[in-house]
Structure formats: structure tokens, C-alpha cells
C-alpha positions, -999 to 999 in steps of 0.1 A, spaced: -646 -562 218 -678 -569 235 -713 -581 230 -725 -545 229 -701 -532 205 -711 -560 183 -749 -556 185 -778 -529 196 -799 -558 202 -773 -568 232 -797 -576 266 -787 -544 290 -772 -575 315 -746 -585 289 -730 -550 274 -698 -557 285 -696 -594 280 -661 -605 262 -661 -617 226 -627 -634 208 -643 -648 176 -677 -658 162 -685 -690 147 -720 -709 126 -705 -742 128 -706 -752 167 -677 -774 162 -655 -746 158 -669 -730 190 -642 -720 219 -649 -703 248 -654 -662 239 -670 -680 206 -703 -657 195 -723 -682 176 -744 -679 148 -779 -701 153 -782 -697 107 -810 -713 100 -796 -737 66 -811 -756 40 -812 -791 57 -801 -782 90 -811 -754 120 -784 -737 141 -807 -734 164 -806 -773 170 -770 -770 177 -771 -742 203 -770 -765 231 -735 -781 220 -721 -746 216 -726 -735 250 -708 -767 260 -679 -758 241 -679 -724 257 -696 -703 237 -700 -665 255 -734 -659 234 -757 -669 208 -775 -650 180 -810 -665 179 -840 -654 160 -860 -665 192 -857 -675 221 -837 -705 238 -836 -699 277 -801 -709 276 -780 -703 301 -755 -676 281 -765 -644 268 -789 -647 235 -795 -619 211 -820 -618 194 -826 -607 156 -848 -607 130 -823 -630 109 -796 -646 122 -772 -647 86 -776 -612 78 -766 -605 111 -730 -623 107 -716 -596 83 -719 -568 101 -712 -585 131 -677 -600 116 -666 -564 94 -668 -549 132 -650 -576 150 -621 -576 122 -619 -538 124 -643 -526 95 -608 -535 74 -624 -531 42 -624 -493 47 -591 -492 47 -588 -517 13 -595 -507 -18 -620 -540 -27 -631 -542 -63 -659 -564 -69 -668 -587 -95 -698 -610 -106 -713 -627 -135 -715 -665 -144 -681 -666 -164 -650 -646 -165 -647 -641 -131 -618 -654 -125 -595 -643 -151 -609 -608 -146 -598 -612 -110 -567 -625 -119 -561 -595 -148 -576 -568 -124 -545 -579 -96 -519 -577 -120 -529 -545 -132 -532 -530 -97 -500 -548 -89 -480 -526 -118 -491 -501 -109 -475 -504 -72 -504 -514 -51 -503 -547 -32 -534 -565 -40 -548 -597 -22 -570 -618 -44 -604 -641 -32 -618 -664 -55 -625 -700 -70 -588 -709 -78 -565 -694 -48 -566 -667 -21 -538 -645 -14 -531 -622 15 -502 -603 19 -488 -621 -6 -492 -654 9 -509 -677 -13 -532 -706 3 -557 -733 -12 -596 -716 -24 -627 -730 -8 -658 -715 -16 -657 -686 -41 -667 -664 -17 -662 -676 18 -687 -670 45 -683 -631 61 -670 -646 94 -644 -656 71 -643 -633 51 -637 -603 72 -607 -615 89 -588 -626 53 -596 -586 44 -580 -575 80 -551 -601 73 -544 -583 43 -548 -550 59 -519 -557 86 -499 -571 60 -500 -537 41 -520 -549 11 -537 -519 -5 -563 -532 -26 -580 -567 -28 -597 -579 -60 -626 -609 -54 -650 -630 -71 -685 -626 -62 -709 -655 -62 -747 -650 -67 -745 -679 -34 -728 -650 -14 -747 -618 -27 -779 -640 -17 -766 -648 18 -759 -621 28 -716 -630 33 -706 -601 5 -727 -576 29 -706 -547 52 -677 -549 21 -666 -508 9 -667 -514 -28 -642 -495 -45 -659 -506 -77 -676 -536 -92 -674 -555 -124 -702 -577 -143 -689 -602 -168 -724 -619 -181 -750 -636 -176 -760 -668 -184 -779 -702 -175 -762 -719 -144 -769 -722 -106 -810 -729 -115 -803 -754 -88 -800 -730 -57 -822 -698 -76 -858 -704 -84 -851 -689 -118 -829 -668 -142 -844 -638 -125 -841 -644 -93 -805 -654 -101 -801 -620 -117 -817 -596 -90 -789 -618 -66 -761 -602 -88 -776 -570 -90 -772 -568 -49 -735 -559 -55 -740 -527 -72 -767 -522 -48 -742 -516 -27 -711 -508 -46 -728 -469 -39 -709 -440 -61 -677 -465 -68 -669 -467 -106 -696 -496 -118 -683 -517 -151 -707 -539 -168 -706 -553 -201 -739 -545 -221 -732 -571 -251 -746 -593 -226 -786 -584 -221 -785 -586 -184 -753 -567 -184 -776 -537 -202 -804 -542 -179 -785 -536 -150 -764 -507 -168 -803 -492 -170 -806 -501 -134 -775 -481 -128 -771 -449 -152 -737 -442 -142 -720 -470 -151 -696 -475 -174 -706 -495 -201 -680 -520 -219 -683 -541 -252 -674 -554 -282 -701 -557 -305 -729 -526 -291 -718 -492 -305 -735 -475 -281 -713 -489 -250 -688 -460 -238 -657 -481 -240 -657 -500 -271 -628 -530 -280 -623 -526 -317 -603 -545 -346 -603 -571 -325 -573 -603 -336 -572 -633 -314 -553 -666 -318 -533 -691 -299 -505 -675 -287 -529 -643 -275 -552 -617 -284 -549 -576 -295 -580 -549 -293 -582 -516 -299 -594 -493 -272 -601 -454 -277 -573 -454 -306 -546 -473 -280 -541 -511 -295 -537 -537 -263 -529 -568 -261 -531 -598 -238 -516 -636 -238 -551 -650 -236 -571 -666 -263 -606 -659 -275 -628 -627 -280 -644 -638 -246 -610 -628 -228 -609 -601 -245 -643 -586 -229 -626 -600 -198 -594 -578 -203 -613 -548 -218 -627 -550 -181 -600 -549 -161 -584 -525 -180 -611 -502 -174 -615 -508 -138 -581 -502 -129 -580 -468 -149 -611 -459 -129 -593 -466 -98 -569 -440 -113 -538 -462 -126 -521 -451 -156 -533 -460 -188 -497 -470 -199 -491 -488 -170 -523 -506 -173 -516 -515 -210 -478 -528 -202 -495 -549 -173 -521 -564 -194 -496 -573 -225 -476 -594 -194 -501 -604 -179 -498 -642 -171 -524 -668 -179 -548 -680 -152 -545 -715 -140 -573 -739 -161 -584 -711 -184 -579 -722 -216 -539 -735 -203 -517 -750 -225 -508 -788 -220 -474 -787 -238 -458 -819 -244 -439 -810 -283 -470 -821 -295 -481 -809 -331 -516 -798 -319 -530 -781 -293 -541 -791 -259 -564 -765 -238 -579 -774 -204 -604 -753 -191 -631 -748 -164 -658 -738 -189 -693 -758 -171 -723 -738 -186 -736 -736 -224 -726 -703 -225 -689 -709 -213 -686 -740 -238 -700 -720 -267 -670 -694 -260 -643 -720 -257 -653 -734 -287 -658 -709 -306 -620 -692 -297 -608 -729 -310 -626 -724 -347 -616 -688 -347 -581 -703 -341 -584 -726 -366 -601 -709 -392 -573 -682 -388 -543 -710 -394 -569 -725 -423 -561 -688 -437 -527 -684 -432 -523 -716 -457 -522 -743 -433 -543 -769 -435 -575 -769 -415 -575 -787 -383 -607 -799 -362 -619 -789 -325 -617 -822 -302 -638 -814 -272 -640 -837 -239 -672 -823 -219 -693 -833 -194 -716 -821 -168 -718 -820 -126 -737 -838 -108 -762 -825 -79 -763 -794 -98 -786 -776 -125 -797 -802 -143 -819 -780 -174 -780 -771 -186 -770 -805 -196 -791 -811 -230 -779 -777 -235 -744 -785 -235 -751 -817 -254 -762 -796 -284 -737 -768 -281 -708 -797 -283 -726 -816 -309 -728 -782 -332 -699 -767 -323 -672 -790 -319 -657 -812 -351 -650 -842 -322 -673 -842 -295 -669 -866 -264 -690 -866 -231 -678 -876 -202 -679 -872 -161 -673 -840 -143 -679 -841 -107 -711 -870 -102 -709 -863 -69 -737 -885 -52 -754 -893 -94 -747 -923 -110 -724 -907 -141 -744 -932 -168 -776 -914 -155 -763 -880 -161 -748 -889 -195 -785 -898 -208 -794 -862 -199 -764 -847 -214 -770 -866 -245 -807 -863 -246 -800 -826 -260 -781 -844 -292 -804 -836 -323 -809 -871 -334 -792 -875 -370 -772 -849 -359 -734 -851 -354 -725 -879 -330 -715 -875 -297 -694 -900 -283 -697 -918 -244 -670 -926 -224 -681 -920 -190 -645 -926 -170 -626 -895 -176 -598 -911 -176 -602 -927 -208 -619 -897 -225 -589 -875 -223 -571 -903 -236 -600 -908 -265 -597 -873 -273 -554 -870 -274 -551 -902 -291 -574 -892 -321 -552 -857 -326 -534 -848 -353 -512 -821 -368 -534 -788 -367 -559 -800 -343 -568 -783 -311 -580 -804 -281 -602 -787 -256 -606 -810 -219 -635 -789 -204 -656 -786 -168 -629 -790 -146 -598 -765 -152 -578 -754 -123 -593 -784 -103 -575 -812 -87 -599 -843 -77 -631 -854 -90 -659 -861 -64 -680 -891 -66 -708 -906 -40 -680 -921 -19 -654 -894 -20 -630 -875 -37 -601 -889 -58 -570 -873 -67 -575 -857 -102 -563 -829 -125 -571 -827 -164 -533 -808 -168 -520 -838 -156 -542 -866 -172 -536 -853 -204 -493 -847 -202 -498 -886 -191 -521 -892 -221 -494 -872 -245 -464 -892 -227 -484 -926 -236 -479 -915 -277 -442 -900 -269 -447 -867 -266 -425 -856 -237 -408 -822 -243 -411 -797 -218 -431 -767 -221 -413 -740 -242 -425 -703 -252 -426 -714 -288 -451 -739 -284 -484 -732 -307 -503 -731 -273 
């Protein structure tokens, strides 16, 4: 392709100029390299220019300027040129893959991983882009971002194009939709899960953060729109959008409506439009989240049956609420939940759990939750999760998450500074280590464990680094120390 295929703003001397690849980092520069001048938080492209010339770049997009000695084009803004840029480079493949969209501050994930299944059943090849994997052509390889940069982005869609994939399902982050690296996607439809405090780091506000979510169905055009309206940013942009099709469990007035819902350990059943489903996840919060892939893919015109059979197989999603099975007589959950609101739901599946064995004659066990908070990151949610764990759980411990360049101590006094004082304890143990242990070794029959923040993740980031770490495996090791070592069997509680 050349420069002036690429863009209009192309000086009349450089039409024809060659162009392999296009880069923003000017390491990854080689000669035929368009590169990107993005103008970052703590660093300007622009500054870098010079080195990518060296390295052979063909061109650079500029926002003014350089009198280099390579072709420069010019643009108002130099990310929201990369998109459109990188969709025509890779072949615009995203008109040719049937891309379903979806956004929200939890749920995400497992309604990615539900919506591929579904699509999958229903004979479609599906790729898959989000916070735990990517797969292409069925080729599974390590996430990095939740929604890579478009000059990334574009070629995974025409890698699953040429592989034959039909359909690709990804998460959305409002860090993407804000960008600009979700723009020149064909929505086939797009999903909103909820809304809730998280990210106040990177948005100036909970309204700014919400507009940023709002971009996708901006652009998602006529494709079938799914948004959950139980959540009240889900029904202000279900106002925004009048054709969308509204999903929930508690508002009557939604158009698809999960009733007699029944959820417990070993999975959950709803009732959709007189057809009961069922799913092996736990919690009425997977439940919305299967209610909304359901949806989708019958939108996308798969068969309701199909659909249903898919969802009552479909497998459970690596650190959402996953088992730790070790013979144990209680259960042990890990899962990613990092905001009040994703805490609050993982919590409250574990008393609905318990309060439903309580029931059935057993007797009642207690929630043990091991929490903690990021560091570097929205700081105004950690009281908030302080107080949620303090409420909600019977045995709360706080711990690290990712420090990252805090001192964990320092983040701890925030976490616990949201602790109503005479008010169920809380207790400290900063190394996570030990808190899993804390948390397994004070179990007992009935109980259910839940090791929250990290989920699917497998190192923990402090100032000087990342160290090998996953909570699945912290916690068989912690089970093995009191001689539980079966191996995972279906008949396990969890």
C-alpha cells in the first residue's frame, strides 16, 4: 500500500511512497515503518521522530511540522489517525468479521467468553480479545492490554480473517473507546454489562467515564445494541439508544426479562420468555452476564436451542469465581473482582450460597474473604471496598494486590480507613502470601473462601518488578500444607 492510500492529507510529492507497517513506539520502527508522533501522558512522539527516521521509517504522522527529511503528514490528531490508518493497511478485515462488542466495568470477560461459545455452537469460528487470552484462528496466545492499540488491533482481526474465523467477540475498555484504538471496527452488535466506580484514575469523573463507554454504541450504527437497564447507566444509555434491547433481572419493564432465578455452587438456572436456562457459573451477577450473551447471539440469528444447549455447557472462565479443589470440605473461589461493586457481587453469590445450604438443613457456613486493592490506581475505591468487606463478608482479610510503585502498608491504611470503627474487624496481613494461607487455615466444613483482585493473573507487580504469582496456585499450596491433596473432581461442592 502507499502513503496516499493511507491518508488524504498525503503531500502530492509522496503519493506513491511504499508503506509495510506502522508503528507509535520508534523502537519497533523498520524501514517502510509509518510512525505515529501520539502525543502521551508523560512522553511526545514527536520527541522521538528523529530516532525513527534512523531506523528507517518511510514517514511520519505529525500534528505539525518537523522539517525532517522523510515525508510528514500532517493531522489534526495524530491517535485518531492510527485507526483508520491500521483498518486500511490490514484490509478493513472487520468488514468481513462479524465483531460483537462489549463494555461495562465488570462482566466483560465472562460475557466474552459465553458470547464465543455460543457462536462457536452454533458453527461459527469465533476469535476472542480481552483481559485473560486472545485467540485467532484458534490459536491461543498470552493478553496484554484489554484492548490493544488499533495498530495492533487491526492485524489480530485480519489474522483471524485469513484463518477463516467468522466472528470475533472483544472486550472493550473505556482506555480504548477514549483513545480512539476501538475506532474503524464494523460492530455487529454491542453489549453493556454495568456501570460502576473504577478507572477515576485515568477519567476525570464517573461521567466522563460513562460518555467513554457510550462511544461504542456510537458507533455500533443499526447492529443489535444489548444493555442491561438494572444498572442506571445501562438505562441511561438504553434512553440514549431507543432501539436497544433492554435486559434484566429485577426492572419489569426491560424486554428480556431472567425470571425464577436459582443459583448455587455448582451453577445457576433462569427463566427466559417461558424457556428455563442454565449455566455452570455461580451468582445472579452471571446470570445477567449469561442472559446477555444469550441474547446477543440470538440477535446475531443463532438458534435459540442451540444457544440454550451452548450456555448449559458452557465452561467456566479462568479466575471468575474458579474452584480451587483440593477434597477440601469447603469451598475455595478465586476471582478477579477489584471494584466495590464487583466485591459486593462475589460476596453476595457466596451468602446466597450459603444461605441456600443453611436451608437445605446444613449447617450454616461463613464467607472468608481475602481482598485488597491496586496500587497506582483509583484510590477513592479503596475505603469503599473496606466497608463492603467489613459488612459483607463473615471473615474479612485485607491484603496486597498489585502495589506497583505504593508502599502496600500505605495502601492498607486507605483500605481500612473505610472500616466503620466498632464495626466488624478487618484483619491486615499485607504479604499475600500469608493471607491466603490466613484465610484457608481458618476454614471449616461449610465455609466458602473467596481470594479476590487478582483472578486469572499470574505475577504480582511491586516497585522493583514483577514476581511470579497466581492465587489458584497459592491457595492448592495453602490446602496441601493442611493435607488436602485430591485432585479436582466434578463432584466437588465448587
Amino acid at each position: 500500500m502507499t502513503l496516499g492510500e493511507l491518508f488524504t492529507q498525503t503531500p502530492a510529492d509522496a503519493l506513491g511512497v511504499p508503506v509495510t507497517a506502522l508503528a507509535y513506539d520508534d523502537r519497533r520502527v523498520a524501514p517502510g515503518t509509518v510512525f505515529f508522533c501520539v502525543r502521551g501522558h508523560t512522553r511526545d512522539g514527536h520527541e522521538f521522530a528523529a530516532a525513527a527516521v534512523q531506523r528507517g521509517a518511510s514517514a511520519l504522522v505529525v500534528d505539525h511540522p518537523l522539517g525532517t527529511d522523510v515525508p510528514e503528514v500532517v493531522v489534526p490528531d495524530v491517535r485518531a489517525a492510527m485507526a483508520p490508518a491500521a483498518a486500511r493497511l490490514a484490509g478493513d478485515p472487520t468488514a468481513r468479521l462479524q465483531t460483537v462488542g462489549i463494555t461495562g466495568t465488570n462482566g466483560k470477560t465472562t460475557t466474552a467468553f459465553l458470547v464465543r461459545e455460543l457462536l462457536e455452537a452454533a458453527g461459527r469460528s469465533t476469535g476472542i480479545l480481552g483481559t485473560v487470552t486472545q485467540v485467532a484462528g484458534g490459536v491461543e496466545r498470552p493478553a496484554g492490554r484489554t484492548t490493544p492499540e488499533a495498530i495492533d488491533l487491526q492485524p489480530l482481526f485480519a489474522e483471524m480473517v485469513e484463518a477463516g474465523d467468522q466472528a470475533c467477540v472483544m472486550e472493550v475498555s473505556s482506555h480504548a473507546l477514549a483513545l480512539g484504538r476501538a475506532d474503524a471496527i464494523h460492530w455487529a452488535a454491542a453489549i453493556f454489562t454495568n456501570l460502576t466506580q473504577d478507572h477515576l484514575d485515568f477519567h476525570a469523573d464517573m461521567e466522563e467515564y460513562f460518555l467513554a463507554k457510550a462511544r461504542l454504541f456510537d458507533a455500533a450504527g443499526d447492529a443489535p445494541k444489548v444493555v442491561d437497564v438494572d444498572d442506571p447507566y445501562g438505562r441511561r444509555l438504553a434512553g440514549m439508544h431507543p432501539g436497544a434491547i433492554t435486559v434484566g433481572l429485577e426492572s419489569e419493564d426491560a424486554r428480556v426479562r431472567a425470571t425464577d432465578v436459582r443459583t448455587g455452587l455448582r451453577g445457576s438456572t433462569f427463566v427466559v420468555d417461558g424457556r428455563e436456562l442454565s449455566t455452570p457459573l455461580t451468582g445472579r451477577f452471571n446470570v445477567m452476564n449469561a442472559l446477555q450473551a444469550y441474547v446477543t447471539v440470538t440477535a446475531l440469528g443463532v438458534d435459540a436451542d442451540v444457544a440454550a444447549a451452548a450456555l448449559a455447557d458452557a465452561g467456566r472462565v479462568p479466575g471468575r469465581l474458579e474452584p480451587v479443589d483440593a477434597g477440601q470440605p469447603f469451598a475455595v473461589l478465586v476471582d478477579y473482582a477489584h471494584t466495590p461493586d464487583s466485591l459486593h457481587n462475589v460476596l453476595d453469590a457466596a451468602r446466597g450460597v450459603l444461605e441456600a445450604d443453611a436451608a437445605a438443613g446444613a449447617e450454616r457456613g461463613r464467607s472468608i474473604c481475602v481482598f485488597g486493592c491496586g496500587g497506582d490506581r483509583d484510590r477513592g475505591k479503596r475505603p469503599l471496598m473496606g466497608g463492603i468487606a467489613a459488612r459483607e463478608a463473615d471473615v474479612a482479610i485485607a491484603t496486597s494486590d498489585n502495589p506497583r510503585s505504593e508502599d502496600p502498608e500505605a495502601i492498607l491504611d486507605e483500605v481500612l480507613a473505610g472500616v466503620e470503627p466498632g464495626g466488624p474487624p478487618v484483619e491486615r496481613i499485607a504479604d499475600r502470601h500469608e493471607a491466603i494461607a490466613r484465610a484457608v487455615a481458618l476454614a471449616r466444613a461449610g465455609d466458602v473462601v473467596l481470594i479476590t483482585g487478582k483472578g486469572h493473573e499470574q505475577g504480582q507487580t511491586f516497585a522493583d518488578g514483577t514476581v511470579p504469582f497466581d492465587d489458584r496456585t497459592v491457595a492448592r499450596e495453602a490446602l496441601a500444607a493442611l493435607g488436602h491433596t485430591a485432585a479436582p473432581t466434578e463432584d466437588a461442592r465448587a
